[in-house]
ZAMARGU-4260 file (C-alpha; in steps of 0.2 Angstrom, whole numbers, plus 5000, padded with zeros to 4 digits):
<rodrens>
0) 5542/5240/5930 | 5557/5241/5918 | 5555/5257/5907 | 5561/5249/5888 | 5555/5249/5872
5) 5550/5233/5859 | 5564/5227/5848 | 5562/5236/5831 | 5556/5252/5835 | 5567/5266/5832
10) 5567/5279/5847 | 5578/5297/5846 | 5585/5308/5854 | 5577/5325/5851 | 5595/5332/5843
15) 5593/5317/5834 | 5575/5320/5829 | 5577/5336/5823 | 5590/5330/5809 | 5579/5317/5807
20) 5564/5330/5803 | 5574/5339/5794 | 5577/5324/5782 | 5557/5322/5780 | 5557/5340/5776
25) 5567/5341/5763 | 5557/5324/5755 | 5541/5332/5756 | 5548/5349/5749 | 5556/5340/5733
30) 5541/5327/5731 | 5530/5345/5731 | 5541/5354/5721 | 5539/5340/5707 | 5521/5342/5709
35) 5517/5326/5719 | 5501/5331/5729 | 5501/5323/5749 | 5491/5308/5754 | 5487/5299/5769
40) 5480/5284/5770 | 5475/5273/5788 | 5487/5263/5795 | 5474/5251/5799 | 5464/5242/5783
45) 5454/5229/5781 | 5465/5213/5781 | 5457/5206/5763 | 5463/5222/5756 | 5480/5222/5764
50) 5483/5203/5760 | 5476/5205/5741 | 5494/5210/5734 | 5504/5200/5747 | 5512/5185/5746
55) 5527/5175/5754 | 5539/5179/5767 | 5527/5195/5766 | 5510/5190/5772 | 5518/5182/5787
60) 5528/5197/5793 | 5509/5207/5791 | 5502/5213/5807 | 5484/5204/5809 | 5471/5206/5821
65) 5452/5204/5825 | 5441/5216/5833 | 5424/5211/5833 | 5419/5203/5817 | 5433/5213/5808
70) 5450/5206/5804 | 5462/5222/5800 | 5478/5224/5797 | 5492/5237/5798 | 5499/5241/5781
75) 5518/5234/5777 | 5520/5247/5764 | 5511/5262/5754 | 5507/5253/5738 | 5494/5243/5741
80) 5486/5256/5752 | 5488/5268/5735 | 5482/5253/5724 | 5464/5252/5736 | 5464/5274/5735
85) 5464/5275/5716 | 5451/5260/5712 | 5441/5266/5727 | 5443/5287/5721 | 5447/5285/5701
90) 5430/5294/5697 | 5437/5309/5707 | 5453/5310/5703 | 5462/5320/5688 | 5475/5309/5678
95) 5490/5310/5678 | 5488/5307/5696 | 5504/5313/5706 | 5505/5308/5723 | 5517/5308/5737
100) 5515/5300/5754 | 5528/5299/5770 | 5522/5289/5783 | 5525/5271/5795 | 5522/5255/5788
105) 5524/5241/5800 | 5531/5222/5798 | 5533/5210/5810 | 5551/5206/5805 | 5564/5198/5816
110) 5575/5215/5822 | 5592/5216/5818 | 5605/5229/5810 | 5595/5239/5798 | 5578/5231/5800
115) 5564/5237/5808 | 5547/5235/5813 | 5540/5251/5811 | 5549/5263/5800 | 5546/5277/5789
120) 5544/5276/5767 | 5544/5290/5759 | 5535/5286/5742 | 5530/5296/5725 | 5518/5286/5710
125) 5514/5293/5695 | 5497/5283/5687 | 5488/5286/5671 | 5473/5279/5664 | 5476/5266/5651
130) 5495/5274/5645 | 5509/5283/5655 | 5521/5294/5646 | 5541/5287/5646 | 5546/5305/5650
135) 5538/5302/5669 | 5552/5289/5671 | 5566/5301/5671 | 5556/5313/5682 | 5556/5300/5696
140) 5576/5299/5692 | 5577/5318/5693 | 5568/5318/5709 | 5581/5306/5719 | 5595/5316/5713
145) 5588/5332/5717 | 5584/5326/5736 | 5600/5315/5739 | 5610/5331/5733 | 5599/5344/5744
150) 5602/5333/5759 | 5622/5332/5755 | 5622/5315/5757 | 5639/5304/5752 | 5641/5303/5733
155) 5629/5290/5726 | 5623/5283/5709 | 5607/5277/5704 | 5608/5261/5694 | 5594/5259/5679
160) 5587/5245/5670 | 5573/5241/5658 | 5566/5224/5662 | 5557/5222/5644 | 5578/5221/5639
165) 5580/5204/5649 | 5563/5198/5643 | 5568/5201/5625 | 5583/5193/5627 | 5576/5178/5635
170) 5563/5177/5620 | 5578/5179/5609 | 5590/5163/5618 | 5573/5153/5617 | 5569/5151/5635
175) 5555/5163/5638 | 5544/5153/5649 | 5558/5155/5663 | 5558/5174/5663 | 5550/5176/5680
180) 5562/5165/5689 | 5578/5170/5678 | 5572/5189/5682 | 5572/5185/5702 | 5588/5175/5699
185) 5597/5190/5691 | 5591/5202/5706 | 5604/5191/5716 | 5617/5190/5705 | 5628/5204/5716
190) 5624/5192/5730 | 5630/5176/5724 | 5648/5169/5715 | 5647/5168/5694 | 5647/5150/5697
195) 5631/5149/5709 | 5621/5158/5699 | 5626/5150/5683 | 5621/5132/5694 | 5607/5139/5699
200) 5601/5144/5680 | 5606/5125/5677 | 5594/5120/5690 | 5580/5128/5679 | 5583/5116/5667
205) 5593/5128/5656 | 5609/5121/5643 | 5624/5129/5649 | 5628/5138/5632 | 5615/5149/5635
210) 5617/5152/5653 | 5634/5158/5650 | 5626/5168/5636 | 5614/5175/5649 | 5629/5179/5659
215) 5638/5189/5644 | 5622/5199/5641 | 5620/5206/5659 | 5641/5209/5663 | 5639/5221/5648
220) 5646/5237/5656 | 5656/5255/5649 | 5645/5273/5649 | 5629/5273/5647 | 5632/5278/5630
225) 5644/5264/5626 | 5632/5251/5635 | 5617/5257/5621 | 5631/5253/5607 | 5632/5238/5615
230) 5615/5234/5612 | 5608/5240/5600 | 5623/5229/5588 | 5617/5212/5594 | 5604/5218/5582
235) 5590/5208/5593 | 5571/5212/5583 | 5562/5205/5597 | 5547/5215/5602 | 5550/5218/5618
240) 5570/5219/5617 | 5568/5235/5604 | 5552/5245/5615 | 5565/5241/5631 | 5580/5249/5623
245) 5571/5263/5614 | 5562/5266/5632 | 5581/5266/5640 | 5587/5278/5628 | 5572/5291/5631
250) 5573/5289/5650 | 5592/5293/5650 | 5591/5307/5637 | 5577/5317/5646 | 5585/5313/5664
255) 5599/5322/5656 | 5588/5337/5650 | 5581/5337/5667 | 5599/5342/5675 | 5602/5327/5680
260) 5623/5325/5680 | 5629/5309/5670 | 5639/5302/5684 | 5626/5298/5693 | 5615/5288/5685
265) 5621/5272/5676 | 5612/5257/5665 | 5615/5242/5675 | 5606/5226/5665 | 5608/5215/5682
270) 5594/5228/5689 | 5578/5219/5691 | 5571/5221/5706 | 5564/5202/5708 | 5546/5205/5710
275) 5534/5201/5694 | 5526/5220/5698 | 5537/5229/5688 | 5537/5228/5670 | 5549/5241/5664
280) 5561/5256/5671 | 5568/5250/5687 | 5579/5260/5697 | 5591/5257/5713 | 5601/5270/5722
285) 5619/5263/5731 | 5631/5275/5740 | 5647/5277/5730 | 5659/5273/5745 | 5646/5262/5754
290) 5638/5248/5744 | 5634/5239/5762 | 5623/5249/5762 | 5612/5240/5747 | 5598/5249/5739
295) 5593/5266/5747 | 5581/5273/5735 | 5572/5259/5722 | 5557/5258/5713 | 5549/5255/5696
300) 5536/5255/5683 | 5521/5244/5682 | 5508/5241/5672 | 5493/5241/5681 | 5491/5247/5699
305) 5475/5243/5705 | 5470/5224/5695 | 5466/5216/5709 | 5451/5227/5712 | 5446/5231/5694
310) 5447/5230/5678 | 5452/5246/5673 | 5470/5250/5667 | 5482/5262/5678 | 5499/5260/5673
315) 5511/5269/5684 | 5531/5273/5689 | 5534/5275/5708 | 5552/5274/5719 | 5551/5273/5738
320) 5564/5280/5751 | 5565/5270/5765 | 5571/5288/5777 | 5572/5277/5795 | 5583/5264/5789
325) 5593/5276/5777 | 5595/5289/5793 | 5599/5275/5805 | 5613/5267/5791 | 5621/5287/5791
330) 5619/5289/5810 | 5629/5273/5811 | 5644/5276/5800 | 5645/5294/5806 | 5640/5302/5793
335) 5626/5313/5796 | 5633/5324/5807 | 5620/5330/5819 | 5621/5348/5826 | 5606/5356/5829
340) 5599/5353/5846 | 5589/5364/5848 | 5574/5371/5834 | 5576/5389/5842 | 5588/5401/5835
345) 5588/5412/5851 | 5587/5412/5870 | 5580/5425/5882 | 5589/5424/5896 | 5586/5438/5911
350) 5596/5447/5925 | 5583/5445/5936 | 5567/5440/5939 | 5559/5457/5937 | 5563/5455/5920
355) 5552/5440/5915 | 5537/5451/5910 | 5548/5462/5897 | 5557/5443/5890 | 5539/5436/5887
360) 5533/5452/5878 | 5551/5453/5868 | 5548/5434/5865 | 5530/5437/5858 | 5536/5447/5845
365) 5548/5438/5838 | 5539/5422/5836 | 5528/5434/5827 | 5540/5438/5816 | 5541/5420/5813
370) 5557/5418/5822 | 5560/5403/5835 | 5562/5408/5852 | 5563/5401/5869 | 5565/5411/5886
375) 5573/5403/5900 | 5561/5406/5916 | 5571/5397/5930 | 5579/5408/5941 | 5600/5402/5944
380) 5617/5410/5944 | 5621/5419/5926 | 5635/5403/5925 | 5620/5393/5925 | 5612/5400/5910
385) 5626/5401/5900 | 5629/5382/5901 | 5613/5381/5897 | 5614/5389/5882 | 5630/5382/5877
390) 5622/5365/5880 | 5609/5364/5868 | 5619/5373/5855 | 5609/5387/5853 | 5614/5401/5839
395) 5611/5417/5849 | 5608/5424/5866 | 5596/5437/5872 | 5603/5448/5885 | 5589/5455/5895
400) 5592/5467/5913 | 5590/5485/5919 | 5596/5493/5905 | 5589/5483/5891 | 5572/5487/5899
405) 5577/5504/5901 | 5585/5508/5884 | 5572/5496/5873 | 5590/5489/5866 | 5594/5471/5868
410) 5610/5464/5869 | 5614/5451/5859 | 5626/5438/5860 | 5633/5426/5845 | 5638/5409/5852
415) 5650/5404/5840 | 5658/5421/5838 | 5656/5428/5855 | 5650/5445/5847 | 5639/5454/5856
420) 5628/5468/5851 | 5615/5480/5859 | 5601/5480/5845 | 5580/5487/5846 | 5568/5473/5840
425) 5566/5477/5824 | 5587/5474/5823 | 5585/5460/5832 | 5571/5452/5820 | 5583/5458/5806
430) 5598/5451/5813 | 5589/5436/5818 | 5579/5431/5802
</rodrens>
């Protein structure tokens, strides 16, 4: 038999998978440091629950099966898993509701560069009963650039739009019954020529004065300052045009108060994000330098999360990271150098077998000091252990041999430096913290 693995999976090396982990770390550690609480929801769900909020090319990429009498399915994402939670919990829960969840989701897409079948989202919601406060929209923005900075990633921009603007602004040219497909047409408008979208608007059965028109509206560019100048002088009294802008403004103004730098965030009026689930803020995230690299942060607000399962109103404001496909993108294009290949900071080595007793006890007590540690047990030439070492890159060497044992002083070896010093354990653990 052929060792191999399915198309789509994404496998690492255990350097690798330590940056990787470390990545997901830093996720969590931000997400819990804005107060998002962790949740875990199955992989597997009832298929009727799965299938309620899916649709399209989406239902066909779902992972569907029978077992008995039961069709289940594996979930293609962390919403709808969320949307089932809160309909099935709301008595228990306190709102606001912050939650955080970083797990698979699986979709039986056709592999190729950057799509996978199982991967890992990384995804925060926010959800109130009935209302959700404005301010919550530039928390989320706060949160991406507080873990895109933490990571050192390359520079990056998150790009922000209110939908309730282009929906305005339609009401205002007189075409409002062609928002939803005007809204997903605008979502490609980076994607196509000036010309093919403005045929395709044509297509719809709109007059060419107020495609062009259309066209003018979302090409509005400048600072974000400019940009709300900009709108707020085509003096539109639309209801929904005014609550988007004045929505816009709060959201950049407070993200600002938050720390968040104004070069990287930036109003954007052809972000959309096609689907008819969000109603509001939307937000995408592009690498400066690499816009190939399409969205690697997105999300929105929406105005009620659980319908399809009750009546009740939750509006909510939510961004998802996708970390496999982001990681794989950097790993690609050399930019996430990976270094660590090994999680210990030290290794026992010995002079001899006699020592192995003393480089277990020595070992004990630093790992109790919370320090990772790892002893090297075989038995080979001295050379041996030194490549080794140098190998899997690991910061320090622990000397241990006659004297070592004798004196209760270790030497200590720095791997980069070549420094070596004689040290007792509460030195080392000082040394080594």
């Amino acid at each position: 038999m052929t060792a191999r693995t399915l198309q789509g999976f994404m496998e690492l090396l255990p350097q690798e998978q330590l940056v990787f982990n470390h990545m997901k770390s830093v996720i969590a550690h931000t997400y819990e440091k804005f107060g998002f609480a962790p949740l875990d929801t199955p992989v597997l769900e009832l298929a009727e629950v799965l299938l309620s909020k899916s649709g399209g090319e989406t239902e066909k990429q779902i992972y569907e099966f029978t077992r008995g009498d039961t069709n289940l399915a594996m979930r293609f994402d962390l919403t709808v898993p969320l949307a089932k939670y809160v309909a099935l919990y709301n008595n228990d829960l306190t709102f606001p509701f912050k939650r955080y969840q970083i797990g698979k989701v699986y979709r039986g897409e056709r592999p190729q560069k950057g799509r996978f079948r199982e991967f890992y989202q990384c995804d925060i919601d926010i959800i109130d009963r009935d209302e959700l406060n404005i301010v919550y929209d530039a928390e989320v923005l706060a949160v991406i650039y507080t873990i895109f900075s933490e990571l050192k990633l390359p520079a990056f921009k998150i790009y922000i739009n209110n939908r309730k603007l282009l929906g305005g602004y339609l009401q205002y040219l007189g075409i409002a019954d062609k928002t939803v497909d005007v809204l997903r047409l605008v979502d490609k408008i980076k994607k196509i020529p000036e010309n093919a979208f403005l045929d395709e608007l044509k297509d719809l059965g709109l007059p060419n004065a107020k495609n062009n028109e259309l066209l003018k509206f979302i090409k509005i560019n400048g600072l974000n300052n400019e940009i709300i100048a900009k709108l707020e002088n085509l003096d539109i009294q639309e209801e929904n045009f005014v609550s988007g802008l004045s929505e816009l403004k709060t959201v950049i103004d407070m993200a600002q108060k938050l720390g968040m730098p104004e070069e990287n965030i930036q109003i954007d009026l052809s972000i959309t994000r096609g689907l008819d689930y969000y109603t509001g803020t939307v937000y995408e995230t592009f690498f400066n330098d690499y816009p190939q690299f399409g969205s690697v942060c997105s999300g929105g607000r929406y105005d009620n999360l659980s319908s399809v399962f009750m009546d009740k109103k939750f509006p909510g404001v939510g961004i998802s990271i996708g970390l496999t496909r982001l990681f794989d993108q950097l790993r690609a294009n050399n930019l996430l150098p990976i270094k660590a290949l090994t999680p210990n900071k030290a290794l026992i080595i010995t002079q001899g077998e006699e020592y192995i007793s003393e480089a277990v006890k020595l070992a004990g007590m630093l790992r109790g000091a919370d320090i990772p540690v790892d002893v090297m047990y075989r038995q080979c030439k001295f050379k041996k252990k030194m490549e080794y070492a140098n190998k899997i890159a690991v910061p320090y060497l622990v000397i241990i041999g006659e004297e070592e044992v004798n004196t209760k002083k270790y030497a200590l070896k720095d791997m980069t430096s070549g420094e070596q010093l004689c040290l007792t354990v509460d030195e080392l653990v000082e040394k080594l913290k």
